[in-house]
FIDRENTOR-423125 format. One record per residue: z negated, x negated, y negated of N, C-alpha, C in turn; residue number from 1; residue in one letter. Coordinates in pm, whole numbers. Example, Ala and Ser with C-alpha at 12.3 -4.5 7.8 and 13.67 -1.06 7.14 Angstrom:
// residues 2
{nw: -780; nu: -1319; nv: 569; caw: -780; cau: -1230; cav: 450; cw: -780; cu: -1320; cv: 330; k: 1; r: A} $
{nw: -708; nu: -1285; nv: 225; caw: -714; cau: -1367; cav: 106; cw: -787; cu: -1290; cv: -3; k: 2; r: S} $
END
This chain:
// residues 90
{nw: -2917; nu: 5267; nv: -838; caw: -2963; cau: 5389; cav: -774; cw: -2842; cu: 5455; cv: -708; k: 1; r: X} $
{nw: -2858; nu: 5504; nv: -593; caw: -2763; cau: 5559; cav: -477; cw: -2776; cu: 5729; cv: -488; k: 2; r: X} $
{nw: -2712; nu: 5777; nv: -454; caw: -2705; cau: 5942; cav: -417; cw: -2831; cu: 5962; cv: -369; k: 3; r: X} $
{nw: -2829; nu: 5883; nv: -272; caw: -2997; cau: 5939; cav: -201; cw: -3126; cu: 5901; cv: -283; k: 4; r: X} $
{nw: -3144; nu: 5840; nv: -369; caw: -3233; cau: 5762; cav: -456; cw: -3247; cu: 5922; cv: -568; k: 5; r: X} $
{nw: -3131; nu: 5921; nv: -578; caw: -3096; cau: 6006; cav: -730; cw: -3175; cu: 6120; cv: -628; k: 6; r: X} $
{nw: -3138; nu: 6187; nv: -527; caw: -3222; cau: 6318; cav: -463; cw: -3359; cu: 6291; cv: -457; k: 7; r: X} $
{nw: -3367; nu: 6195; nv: -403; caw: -3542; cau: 6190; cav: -397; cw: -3599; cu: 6158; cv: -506; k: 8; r: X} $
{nw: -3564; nu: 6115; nv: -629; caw: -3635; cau: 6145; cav: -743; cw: -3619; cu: 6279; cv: -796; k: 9; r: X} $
{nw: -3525; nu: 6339; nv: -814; caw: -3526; cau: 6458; cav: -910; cw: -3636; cu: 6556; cv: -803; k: 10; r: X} $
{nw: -3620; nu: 6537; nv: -677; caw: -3699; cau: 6600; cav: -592; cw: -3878; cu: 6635; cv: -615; k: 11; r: X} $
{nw: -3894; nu: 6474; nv: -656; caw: -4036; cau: 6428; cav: -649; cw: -4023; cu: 6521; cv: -796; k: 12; r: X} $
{nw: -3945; nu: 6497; nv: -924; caw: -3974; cau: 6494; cav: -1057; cw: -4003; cu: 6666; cv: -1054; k: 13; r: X} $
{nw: -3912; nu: 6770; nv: -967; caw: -3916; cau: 6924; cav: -951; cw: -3974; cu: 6989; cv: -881; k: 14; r: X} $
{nw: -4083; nu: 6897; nv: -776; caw: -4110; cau: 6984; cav: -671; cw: -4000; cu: 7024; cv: -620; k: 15; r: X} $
{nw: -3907; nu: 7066; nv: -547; caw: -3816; cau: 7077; cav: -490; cw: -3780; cu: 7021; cv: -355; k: 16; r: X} $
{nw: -3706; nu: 7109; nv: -242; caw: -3690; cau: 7012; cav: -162; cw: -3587; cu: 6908; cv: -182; k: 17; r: X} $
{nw: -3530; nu: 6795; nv: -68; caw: -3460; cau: 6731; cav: -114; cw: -3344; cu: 6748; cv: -50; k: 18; r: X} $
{nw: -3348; nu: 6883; nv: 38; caw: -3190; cau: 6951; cav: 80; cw: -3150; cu: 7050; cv: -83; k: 19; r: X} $
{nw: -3265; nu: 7137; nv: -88; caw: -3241; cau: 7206; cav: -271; cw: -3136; cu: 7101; cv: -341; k: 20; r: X} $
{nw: -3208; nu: 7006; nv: -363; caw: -3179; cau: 6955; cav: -476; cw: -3021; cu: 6840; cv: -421; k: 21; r: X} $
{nw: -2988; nu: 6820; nv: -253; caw: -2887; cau: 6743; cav: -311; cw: -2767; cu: 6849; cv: -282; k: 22; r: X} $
{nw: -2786; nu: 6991; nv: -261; caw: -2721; cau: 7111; cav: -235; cw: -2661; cu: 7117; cv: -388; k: 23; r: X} $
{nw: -2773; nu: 7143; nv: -474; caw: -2730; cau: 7154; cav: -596; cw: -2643; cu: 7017; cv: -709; k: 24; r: X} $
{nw: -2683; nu: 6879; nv: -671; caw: -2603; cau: 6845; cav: -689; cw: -2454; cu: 6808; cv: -626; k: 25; r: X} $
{nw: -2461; nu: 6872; nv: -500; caw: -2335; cau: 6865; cav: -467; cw: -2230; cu: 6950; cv: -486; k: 26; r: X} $
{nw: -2338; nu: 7091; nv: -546; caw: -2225; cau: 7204; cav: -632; cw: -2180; cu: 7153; cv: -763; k: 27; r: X} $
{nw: -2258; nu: 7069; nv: -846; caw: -2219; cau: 7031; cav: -928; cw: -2115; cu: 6906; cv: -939; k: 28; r: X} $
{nw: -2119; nu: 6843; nv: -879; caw: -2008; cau: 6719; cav: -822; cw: -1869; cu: 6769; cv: -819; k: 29; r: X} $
{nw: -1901; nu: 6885; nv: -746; caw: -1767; cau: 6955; cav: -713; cw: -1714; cu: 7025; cv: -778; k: 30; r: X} $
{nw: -1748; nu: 7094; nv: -893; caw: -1714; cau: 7176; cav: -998; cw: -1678; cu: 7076; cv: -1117; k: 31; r: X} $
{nw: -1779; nu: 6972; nv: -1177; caw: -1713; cau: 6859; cav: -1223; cw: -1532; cu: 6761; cv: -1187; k: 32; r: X} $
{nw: -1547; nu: 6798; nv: -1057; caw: -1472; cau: 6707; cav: -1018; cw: -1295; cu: 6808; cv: -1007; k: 33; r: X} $
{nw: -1325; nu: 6948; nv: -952; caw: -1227; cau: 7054; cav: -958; cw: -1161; cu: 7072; cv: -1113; k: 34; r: X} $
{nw: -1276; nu: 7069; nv: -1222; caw: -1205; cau: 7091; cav: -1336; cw: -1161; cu: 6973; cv: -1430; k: 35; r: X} $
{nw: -1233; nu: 6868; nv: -1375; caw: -1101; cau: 6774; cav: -1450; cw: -977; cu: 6768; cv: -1381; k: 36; r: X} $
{nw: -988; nu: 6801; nv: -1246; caw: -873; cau: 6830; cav: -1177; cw: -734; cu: 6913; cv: -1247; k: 37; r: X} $
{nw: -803; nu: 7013; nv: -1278; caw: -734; cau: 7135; cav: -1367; cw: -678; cu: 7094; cv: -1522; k: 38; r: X} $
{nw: -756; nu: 6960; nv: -1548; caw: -704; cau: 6922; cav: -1678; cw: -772; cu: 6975; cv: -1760; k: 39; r: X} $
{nw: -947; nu: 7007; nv: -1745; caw: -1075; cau: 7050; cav: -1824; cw: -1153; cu: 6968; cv: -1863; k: 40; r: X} $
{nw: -1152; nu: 6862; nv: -1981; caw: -1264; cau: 6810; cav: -1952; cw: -1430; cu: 6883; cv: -1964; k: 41; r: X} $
{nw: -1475; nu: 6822; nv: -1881; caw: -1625; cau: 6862; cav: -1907; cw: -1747; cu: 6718; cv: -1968; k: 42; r: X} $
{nw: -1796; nu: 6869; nv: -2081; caw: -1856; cau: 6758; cav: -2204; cw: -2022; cu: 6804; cv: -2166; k: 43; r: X} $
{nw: -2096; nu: 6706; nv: -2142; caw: -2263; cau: 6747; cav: -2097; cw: -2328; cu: 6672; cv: -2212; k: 44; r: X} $
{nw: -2361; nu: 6749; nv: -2314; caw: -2401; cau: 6690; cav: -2485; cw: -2512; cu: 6611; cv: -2399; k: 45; r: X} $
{nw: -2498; nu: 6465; nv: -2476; caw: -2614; cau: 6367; cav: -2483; cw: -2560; cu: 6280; cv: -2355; k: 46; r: X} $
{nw: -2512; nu: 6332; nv: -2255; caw: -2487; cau: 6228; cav: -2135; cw: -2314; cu: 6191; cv: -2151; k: 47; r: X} $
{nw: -2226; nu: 6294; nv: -2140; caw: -2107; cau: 6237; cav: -2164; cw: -1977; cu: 6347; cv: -2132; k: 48; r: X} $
{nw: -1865; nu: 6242; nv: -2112; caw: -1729; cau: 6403; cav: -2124; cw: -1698; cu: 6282; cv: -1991; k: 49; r: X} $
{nw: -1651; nu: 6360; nv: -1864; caw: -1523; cau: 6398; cav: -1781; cw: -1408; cu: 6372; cv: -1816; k: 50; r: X} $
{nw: -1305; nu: 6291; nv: -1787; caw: -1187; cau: 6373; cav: -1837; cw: -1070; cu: 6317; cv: -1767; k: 51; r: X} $
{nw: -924; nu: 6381; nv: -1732; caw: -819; cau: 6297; cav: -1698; cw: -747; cu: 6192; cv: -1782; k: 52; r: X} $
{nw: -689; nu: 6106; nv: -1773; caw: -597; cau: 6008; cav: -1802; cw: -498; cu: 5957; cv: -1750; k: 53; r: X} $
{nw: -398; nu: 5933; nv: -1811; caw: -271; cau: 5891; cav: -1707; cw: -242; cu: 5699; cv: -1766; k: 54; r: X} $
{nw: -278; nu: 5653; nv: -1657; caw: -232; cau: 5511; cav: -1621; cw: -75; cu: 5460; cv: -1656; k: 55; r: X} $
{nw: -81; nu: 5393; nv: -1798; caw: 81; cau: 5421; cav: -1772; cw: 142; cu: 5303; cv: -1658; k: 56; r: X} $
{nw: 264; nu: 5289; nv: -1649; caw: 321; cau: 5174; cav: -1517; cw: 330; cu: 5041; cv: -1603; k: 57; r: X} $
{nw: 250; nu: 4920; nv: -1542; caw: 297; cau: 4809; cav: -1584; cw: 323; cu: 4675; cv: -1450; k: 58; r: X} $
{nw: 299; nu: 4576; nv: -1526; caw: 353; cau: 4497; cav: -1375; cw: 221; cu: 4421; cv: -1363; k: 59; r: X} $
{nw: 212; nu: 4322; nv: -1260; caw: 65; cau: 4313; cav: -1266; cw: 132; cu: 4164; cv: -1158; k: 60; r: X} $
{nw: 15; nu: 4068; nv: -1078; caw: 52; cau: 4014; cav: -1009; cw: -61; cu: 4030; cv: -867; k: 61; r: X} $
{nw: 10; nu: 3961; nv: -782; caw: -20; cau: 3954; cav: -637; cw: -136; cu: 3849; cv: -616; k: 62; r: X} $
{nw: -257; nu: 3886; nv: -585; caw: -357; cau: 3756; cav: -648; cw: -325; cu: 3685; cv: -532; k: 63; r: X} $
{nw: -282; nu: 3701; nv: -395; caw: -259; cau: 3616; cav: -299; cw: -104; cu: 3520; cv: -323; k: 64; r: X} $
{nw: -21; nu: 3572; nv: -304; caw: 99; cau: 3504; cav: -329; cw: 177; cu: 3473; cv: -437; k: 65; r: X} $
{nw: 100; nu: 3549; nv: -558; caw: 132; cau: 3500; cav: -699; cw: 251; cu: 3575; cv: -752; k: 66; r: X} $
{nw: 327; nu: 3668; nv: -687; caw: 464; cau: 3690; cav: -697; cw: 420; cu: 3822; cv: -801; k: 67; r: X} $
{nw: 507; nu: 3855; nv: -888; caw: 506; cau: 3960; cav: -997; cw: 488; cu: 4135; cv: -904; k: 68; r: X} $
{nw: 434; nu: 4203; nv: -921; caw: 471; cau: 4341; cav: -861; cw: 465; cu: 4455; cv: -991; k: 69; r: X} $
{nw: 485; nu: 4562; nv: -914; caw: 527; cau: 4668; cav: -1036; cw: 427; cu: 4763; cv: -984; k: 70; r: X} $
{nw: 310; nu: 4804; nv: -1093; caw: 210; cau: 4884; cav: -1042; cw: 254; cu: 5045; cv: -1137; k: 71; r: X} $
{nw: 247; nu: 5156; nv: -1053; caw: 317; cau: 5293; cav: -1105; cw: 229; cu: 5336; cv: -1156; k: 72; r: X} $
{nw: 265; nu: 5444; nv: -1248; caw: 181; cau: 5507; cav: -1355; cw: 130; cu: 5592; cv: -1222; k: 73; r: X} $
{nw: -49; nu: 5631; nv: -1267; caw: -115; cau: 5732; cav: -1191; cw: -221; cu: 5799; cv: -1286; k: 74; r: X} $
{nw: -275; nu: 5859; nv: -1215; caw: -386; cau: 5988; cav: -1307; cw: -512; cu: 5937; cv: -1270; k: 75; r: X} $
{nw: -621; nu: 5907; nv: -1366; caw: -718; cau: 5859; cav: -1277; cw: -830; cu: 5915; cv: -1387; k: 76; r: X} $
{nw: -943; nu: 5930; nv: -1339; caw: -1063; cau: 5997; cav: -1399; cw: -1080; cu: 5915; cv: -1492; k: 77; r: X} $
{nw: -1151; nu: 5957; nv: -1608; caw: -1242; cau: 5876; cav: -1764; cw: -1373; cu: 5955; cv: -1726; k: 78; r: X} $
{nw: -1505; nu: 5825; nv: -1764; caw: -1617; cau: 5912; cav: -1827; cw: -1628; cu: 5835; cv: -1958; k: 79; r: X} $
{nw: -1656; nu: 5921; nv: -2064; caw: -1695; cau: 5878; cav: -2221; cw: -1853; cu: 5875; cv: -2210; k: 80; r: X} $
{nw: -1958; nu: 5787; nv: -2255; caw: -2076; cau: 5804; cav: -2289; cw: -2115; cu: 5886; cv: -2386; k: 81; r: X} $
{nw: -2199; nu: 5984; nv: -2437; caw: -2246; cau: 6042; cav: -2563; cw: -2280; cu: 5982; cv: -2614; k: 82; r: X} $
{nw: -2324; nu: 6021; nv: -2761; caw: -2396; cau: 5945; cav: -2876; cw: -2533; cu: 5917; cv: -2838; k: 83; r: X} $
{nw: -2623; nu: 5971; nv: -2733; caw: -2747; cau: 5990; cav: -2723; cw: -2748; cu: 5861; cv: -2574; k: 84; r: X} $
{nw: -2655; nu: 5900; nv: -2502; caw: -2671; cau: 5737; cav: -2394; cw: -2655; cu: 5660; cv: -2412; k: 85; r: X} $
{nw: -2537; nu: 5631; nv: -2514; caw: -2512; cau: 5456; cav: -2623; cw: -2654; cu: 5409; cv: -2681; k: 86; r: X} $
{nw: -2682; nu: 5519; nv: -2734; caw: -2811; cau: 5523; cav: -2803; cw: -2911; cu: 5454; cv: -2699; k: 87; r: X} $
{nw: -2911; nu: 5519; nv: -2614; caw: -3046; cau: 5467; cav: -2522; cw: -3013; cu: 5311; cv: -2482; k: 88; r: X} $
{nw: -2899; nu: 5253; nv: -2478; caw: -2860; cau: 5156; cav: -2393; cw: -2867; cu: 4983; cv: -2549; k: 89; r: X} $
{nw: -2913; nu: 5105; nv: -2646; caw: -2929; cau: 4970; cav: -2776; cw: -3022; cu: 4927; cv: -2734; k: 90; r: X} $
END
């Protein structure tokens, strides 16, 4: 399921239009996405936590030429599943 899939269902599921509804999830995208920025995670009980992580530096290789390279530590997003989506996925 795509962004646009995800609007036109919650659409159909709310009555809603489907500018409403991808307005609103695009406020939410963005507020999600600002405060892990900030170093917040955000925890949505039953679906899951947001959160930053830092990549530490290791070396890795070149899948074309085989030669060793050195990949740098970076910051990159985590999502954790809740107890209630593991759940669903038994």
């Amino acid at each position: 399921m795509n962004k646009a899939q995800l609007v036109e269902a919650i659409a159909e599921a709310t009555q809603q239009t489907k500018t409403s509804v991808e307005n609103t999830l695009n406020v939410a995208f963005d507020l999600i996405k600002a405060s892990v920025k900030k170093d917040e995670d955000v925890t949505l009980v039953g679906f899951g936590t947001f959160t930053k992580s830092k990549r530490q530096a290791r070396s890795g290789r070149n899948p074309q030429t085989g030669m060793e390279i050195k990949i740098p530590e970076m910051i990159v997003p985590r999502f954790r599943p809740g107890k209630e989506f593991k759940d669903l996925l038994k």
